[in-house]
VEXDREN-2710 file (C-alpha; in Angstrom, 1 decimal):
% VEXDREN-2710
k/r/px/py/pz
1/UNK/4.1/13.4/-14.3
2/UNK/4.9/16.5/-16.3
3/UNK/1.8/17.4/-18.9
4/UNK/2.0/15.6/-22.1
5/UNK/0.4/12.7/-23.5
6/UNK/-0.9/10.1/-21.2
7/UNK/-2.5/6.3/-21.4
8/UNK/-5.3/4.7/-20.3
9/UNK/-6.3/1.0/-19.5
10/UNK/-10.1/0.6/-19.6
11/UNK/-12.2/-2.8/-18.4
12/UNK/-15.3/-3.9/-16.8
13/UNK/-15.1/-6.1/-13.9
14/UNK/-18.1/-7.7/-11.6
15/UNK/-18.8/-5.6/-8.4
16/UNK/-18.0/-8.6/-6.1
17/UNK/-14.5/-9.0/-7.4
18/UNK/-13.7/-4.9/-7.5
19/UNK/-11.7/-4.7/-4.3
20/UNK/-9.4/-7.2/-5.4
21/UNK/-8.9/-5.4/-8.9
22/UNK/-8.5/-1.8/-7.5
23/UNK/-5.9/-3.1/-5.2
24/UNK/-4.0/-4.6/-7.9
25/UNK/-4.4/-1.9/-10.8
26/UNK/-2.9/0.9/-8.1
27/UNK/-0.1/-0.7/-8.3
28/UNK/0.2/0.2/-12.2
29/UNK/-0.8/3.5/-12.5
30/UNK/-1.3/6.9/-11.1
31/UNK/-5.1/7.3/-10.8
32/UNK/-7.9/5.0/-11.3
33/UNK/-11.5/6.1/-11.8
34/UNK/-14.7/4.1/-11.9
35/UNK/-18.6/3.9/-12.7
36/UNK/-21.5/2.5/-10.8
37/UNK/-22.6/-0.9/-11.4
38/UNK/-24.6/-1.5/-14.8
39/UNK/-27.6/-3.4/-15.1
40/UNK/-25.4/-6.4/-15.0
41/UNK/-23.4/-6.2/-11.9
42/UNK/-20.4/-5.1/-14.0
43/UNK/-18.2/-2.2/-12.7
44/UNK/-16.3/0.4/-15.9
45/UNK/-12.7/0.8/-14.8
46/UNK/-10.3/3.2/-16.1
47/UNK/-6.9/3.4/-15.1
48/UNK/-4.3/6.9/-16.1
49/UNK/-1.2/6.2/-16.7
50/UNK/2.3/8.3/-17.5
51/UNK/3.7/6.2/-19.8
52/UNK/2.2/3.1/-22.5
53/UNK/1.9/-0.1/-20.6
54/UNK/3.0/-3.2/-21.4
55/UNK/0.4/-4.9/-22.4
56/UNK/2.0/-8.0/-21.5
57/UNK/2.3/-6.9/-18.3
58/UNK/-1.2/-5.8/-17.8
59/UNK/-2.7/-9.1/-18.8
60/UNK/-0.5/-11.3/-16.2
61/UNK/-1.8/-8.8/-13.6
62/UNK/-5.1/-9.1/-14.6
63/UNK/-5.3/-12.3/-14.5
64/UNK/-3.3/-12.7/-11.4
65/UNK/-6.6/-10.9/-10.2
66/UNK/-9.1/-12.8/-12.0
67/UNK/-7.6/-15.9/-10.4
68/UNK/-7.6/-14.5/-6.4
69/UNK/-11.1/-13.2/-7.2
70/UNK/-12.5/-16.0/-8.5
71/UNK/-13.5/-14.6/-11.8
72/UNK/-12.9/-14.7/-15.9
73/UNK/-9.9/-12.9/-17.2
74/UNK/-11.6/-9.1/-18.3
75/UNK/-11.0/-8.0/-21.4
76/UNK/-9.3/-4.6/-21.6
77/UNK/-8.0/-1.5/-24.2
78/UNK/-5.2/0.9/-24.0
79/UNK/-5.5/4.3/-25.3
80/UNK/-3.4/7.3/-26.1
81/UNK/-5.2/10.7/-24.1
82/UNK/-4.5/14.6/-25.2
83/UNK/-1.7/16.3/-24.3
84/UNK/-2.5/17.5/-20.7
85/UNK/-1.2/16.7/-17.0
86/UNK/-3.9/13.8/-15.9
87/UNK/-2.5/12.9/-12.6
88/UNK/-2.7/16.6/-11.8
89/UNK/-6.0/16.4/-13.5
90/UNK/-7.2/13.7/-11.4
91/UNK/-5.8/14.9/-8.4
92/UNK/-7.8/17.7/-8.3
93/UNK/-11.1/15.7/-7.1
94/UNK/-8.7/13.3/-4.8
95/UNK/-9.8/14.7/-1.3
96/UNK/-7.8/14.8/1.8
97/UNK/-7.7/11.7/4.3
98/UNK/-7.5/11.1/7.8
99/UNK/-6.5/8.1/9.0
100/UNK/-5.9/7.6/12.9
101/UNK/-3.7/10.5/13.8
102/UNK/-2.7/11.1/10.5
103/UNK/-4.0/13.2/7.4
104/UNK/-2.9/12.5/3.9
105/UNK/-3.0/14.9/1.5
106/UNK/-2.2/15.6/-2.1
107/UNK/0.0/18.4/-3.0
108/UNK/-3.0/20.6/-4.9
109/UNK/-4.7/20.7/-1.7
110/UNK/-3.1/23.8/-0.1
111/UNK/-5.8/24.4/3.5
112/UNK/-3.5/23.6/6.7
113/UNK/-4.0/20.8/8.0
114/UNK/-6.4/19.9/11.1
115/UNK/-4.8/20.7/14.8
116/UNK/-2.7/18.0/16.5
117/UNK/-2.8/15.7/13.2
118/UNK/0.3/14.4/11.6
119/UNK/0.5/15.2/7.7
120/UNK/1.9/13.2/4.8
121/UNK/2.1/14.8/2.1
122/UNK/1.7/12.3/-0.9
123/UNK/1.1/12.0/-4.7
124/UNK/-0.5/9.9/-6.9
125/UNK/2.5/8.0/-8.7
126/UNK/3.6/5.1/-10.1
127/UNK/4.1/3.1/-6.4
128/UNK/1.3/1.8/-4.1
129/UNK/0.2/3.5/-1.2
130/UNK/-1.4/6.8/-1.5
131/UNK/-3.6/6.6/1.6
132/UNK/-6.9/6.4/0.2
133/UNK/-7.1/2.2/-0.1
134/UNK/-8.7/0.6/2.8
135/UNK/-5.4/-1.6/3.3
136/UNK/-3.1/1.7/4.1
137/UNK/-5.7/3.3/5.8
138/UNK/-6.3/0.4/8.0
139/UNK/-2.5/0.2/8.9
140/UNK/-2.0/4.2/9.7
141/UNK/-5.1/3.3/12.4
142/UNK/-3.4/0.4/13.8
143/UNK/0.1/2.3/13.9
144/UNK/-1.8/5.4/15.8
145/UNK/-3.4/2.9/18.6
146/UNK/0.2/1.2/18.8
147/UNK/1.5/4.4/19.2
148/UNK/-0.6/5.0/22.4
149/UNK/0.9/1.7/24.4
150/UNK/4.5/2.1/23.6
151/UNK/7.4/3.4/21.3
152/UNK/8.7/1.7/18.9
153/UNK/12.5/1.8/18.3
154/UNK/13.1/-0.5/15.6
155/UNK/10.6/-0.3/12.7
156/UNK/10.2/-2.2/9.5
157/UNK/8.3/-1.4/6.5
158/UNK/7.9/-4.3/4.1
159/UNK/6.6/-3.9/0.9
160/UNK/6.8/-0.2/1.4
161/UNK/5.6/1.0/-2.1
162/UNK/4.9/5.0/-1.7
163/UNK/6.7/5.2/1.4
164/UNK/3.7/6.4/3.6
165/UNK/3.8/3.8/6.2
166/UNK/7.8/4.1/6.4
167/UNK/7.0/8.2/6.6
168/UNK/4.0/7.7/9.4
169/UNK/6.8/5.8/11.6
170/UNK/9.7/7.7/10.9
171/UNK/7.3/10.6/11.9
172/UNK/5.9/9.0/15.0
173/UNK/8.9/7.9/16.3
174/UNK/12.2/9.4/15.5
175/UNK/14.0/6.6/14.8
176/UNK/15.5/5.4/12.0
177/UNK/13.3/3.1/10.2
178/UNK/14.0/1.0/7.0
179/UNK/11.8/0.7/3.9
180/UNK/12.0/-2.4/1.9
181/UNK/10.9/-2.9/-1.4
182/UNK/11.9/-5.3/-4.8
183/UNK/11.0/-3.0/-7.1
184/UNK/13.3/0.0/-8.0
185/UNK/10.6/2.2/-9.0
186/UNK/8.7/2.3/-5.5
187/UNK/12.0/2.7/-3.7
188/UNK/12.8/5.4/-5.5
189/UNK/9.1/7.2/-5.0
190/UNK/9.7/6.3/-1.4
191/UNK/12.9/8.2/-1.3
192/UNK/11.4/11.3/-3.3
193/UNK/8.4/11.4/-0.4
194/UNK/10.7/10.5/2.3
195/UNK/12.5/13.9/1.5
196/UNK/9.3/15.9/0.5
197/UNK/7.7/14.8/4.0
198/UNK/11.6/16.1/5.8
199/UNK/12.2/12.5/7.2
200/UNK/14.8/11.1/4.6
201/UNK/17.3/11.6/7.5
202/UNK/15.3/8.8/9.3
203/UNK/14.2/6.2/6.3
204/UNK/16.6/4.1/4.9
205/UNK/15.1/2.4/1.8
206/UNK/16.5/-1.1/1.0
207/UNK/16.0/-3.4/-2.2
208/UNK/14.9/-6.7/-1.2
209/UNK/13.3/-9.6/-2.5
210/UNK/11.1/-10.9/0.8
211/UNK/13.3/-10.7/3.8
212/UNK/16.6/-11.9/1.4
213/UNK/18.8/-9.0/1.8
214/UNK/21.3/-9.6/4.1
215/UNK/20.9/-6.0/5.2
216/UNK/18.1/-7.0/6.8
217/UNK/19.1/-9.6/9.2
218/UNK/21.8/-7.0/10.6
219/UNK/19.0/-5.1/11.3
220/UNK/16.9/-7.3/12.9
221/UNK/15.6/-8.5/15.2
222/UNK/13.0/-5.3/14.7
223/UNK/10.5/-4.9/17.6
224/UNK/7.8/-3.6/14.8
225/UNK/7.1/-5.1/11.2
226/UNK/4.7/-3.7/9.1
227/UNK/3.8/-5.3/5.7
228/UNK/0.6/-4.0/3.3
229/UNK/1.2/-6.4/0.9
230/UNK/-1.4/-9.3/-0.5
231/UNK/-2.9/-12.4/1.2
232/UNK/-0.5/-15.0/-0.8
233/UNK/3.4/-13.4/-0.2
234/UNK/1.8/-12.3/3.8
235/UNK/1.6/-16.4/4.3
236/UNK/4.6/-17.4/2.6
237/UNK/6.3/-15.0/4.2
238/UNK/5.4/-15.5/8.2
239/UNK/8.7/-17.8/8.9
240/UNK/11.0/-14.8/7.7
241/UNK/8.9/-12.7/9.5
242/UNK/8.7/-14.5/12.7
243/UNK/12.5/-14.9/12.4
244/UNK/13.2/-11.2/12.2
245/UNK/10.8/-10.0/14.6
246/UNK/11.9/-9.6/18.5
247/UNK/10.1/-11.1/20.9
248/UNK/7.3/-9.1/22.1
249/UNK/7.7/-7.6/19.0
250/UNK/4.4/-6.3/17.0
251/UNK/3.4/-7.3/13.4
252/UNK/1.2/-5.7/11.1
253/UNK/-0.2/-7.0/8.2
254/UNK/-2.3/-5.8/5.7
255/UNK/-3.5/-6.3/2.0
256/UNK/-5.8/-9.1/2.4
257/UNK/-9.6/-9.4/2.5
258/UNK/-11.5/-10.0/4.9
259/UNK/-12.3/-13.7/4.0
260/UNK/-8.4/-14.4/3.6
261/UNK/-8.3/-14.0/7.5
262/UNK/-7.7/-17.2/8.4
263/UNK/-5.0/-18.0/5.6
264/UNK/-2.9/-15.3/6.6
265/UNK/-3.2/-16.1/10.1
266/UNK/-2.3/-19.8/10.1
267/UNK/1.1/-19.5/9.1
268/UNK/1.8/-17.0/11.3
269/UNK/0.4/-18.8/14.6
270/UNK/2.2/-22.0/13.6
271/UNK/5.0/-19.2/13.9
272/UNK/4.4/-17.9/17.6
273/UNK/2.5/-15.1/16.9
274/UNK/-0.6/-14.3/18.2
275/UNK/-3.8/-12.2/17.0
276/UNK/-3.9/-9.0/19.0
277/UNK/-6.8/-6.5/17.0
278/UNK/-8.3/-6.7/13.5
279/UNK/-9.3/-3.5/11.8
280/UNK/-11.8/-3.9/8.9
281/UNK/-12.6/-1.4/6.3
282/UNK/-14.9/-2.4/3.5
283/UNK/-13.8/-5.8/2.3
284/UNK/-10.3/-5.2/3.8
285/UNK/-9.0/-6.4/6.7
286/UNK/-5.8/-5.3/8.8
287/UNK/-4.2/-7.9/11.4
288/UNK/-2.5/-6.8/14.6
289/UNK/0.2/-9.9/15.7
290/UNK/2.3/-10.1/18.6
291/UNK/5.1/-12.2/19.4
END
């Protein structure tokens, strides 16, 4: 975001139900800050922004949320901020990751990185999937152990927001690997950090609604799926999954808390696929299928 005048969504949420907020908000805005608990239990949330939200928009989300967590719809404001750069602003106390093998960084951090890691250079923006959420963090571990029992030649990234789990394939195998996403603005931050990270060569980034672009069945069967999406579309989703995926093909899902285990599992079992490792961070949890 170049400096100017940004925009900020501000509401109070109960503790309990924050993981399943912050994971939802990300996928709104650039940077999201928050306070400690209050007396009450509730957690202050404020979200920067490039451009005004739709308010519209931000209440079906909200209460898309309230609904998974349980919880009343919270109330919320948008405001106008001063002209200044906030992502870069915020950026500036946004640390450097490591994740596996891998170390994600923003570009204002300019140290090297740490000896035999692999980088991934990556910005707040306006697509999921900075590094720094349990649910990408959990994947990048699960695709470092992978990557020490075989090599994957036929990757999928589903739900591929930022890009980085599309980049920390293409960059651990060199093969071409396909990013699909149904929103235009994600693939087109994939494709930016695709190029920034000097794998664009390798990561083809397709629009796709589920597994419904026929692009994708010429593609398949893939011997690797990964999708870091939420609990709900990961169940509805394991037939299309199971029918793309090779057998003795690996699947791995994220975006679901730990206590949505079981739901995301069930479907998928029904399907073939069996439950190879779990990874949980925090309330998250990461699920490592074979077929």
């Amino acid at each position: 975001m170049s400096a100017g005048a940004g925009w900020t969504i501000g509401l109070a949420v109960p503790a309990a139900a924050l993981p399943v907020f912050e994971m939802a908000l990300e996928t709104l805005g650039e940077a999201l800050a928050m306070e400690p608990p209050d007396g009450s239990g509730a957690v202050a949330l404020t979200l920067y922004l490039a451009q005004r939200p739709a308010e519209a928009e931000v209440g079906a989300l909200l209460a898309a949320a309230a609904a998974a967590a349980a919880v009343p719809v919270p109330d919320f404001t948008v405001a106008q901020l001063p002209d200044l750069d906030w992502v870069a602003e915020s950026q500036k106390s946004l640390p450097p990751i490591r994740a596996g093998r891998f170390y994600v960084y923003g570009s204002h951090v300019t140290g090297p990185a740490p000896a035999a890691s692999i980088p991934i250079l990556i910005d707040a923006n306006a697509a999921f999937g900075t590094g720094r959420h349990e649910t990408t963090r959990g994947c990048l571990i699960a695709l470092t152990r992978l990557a020490k029992r075989r090599r994957f030649r036929r990757p999928l990234d589903m739900g591929c927001g930022s890009g980085v789990l599309a980049i920390a394939m293409a960059k651990l195998w060199p093969v071409a690997v396909v990013a699909a996403d149904n929103d235009a603005t994600a693939l087109r931050v994939a494709r930016d950090n695709a190029r920034i990270n000097g794998v664009s060569f390798r990561v083809r980034c397709v629009a796709s609604d589920g597994y419904r672009n026929a692009a994708l069945a010429r593609r398949a069967p893939f011997d690797l799926i990964v999708a870091n999406i939420l609990a709900e579309p990961l169940a509805s989703m394991a037939v299309d999954l199971a029918h793309h995926l090779g057998h003795g093909g690996t699947a791995v899902l994220s975006g679901l808390l730990a206590d949505q285990q079981r739901a995301v599992l069930a479907p998928h079992r029904g399907r073939g696929l069996r439950l190879e490792a779990r990874i949980v961070l925090g309330d998250w949890a990461t699920l490592v299928l074979g077929h």
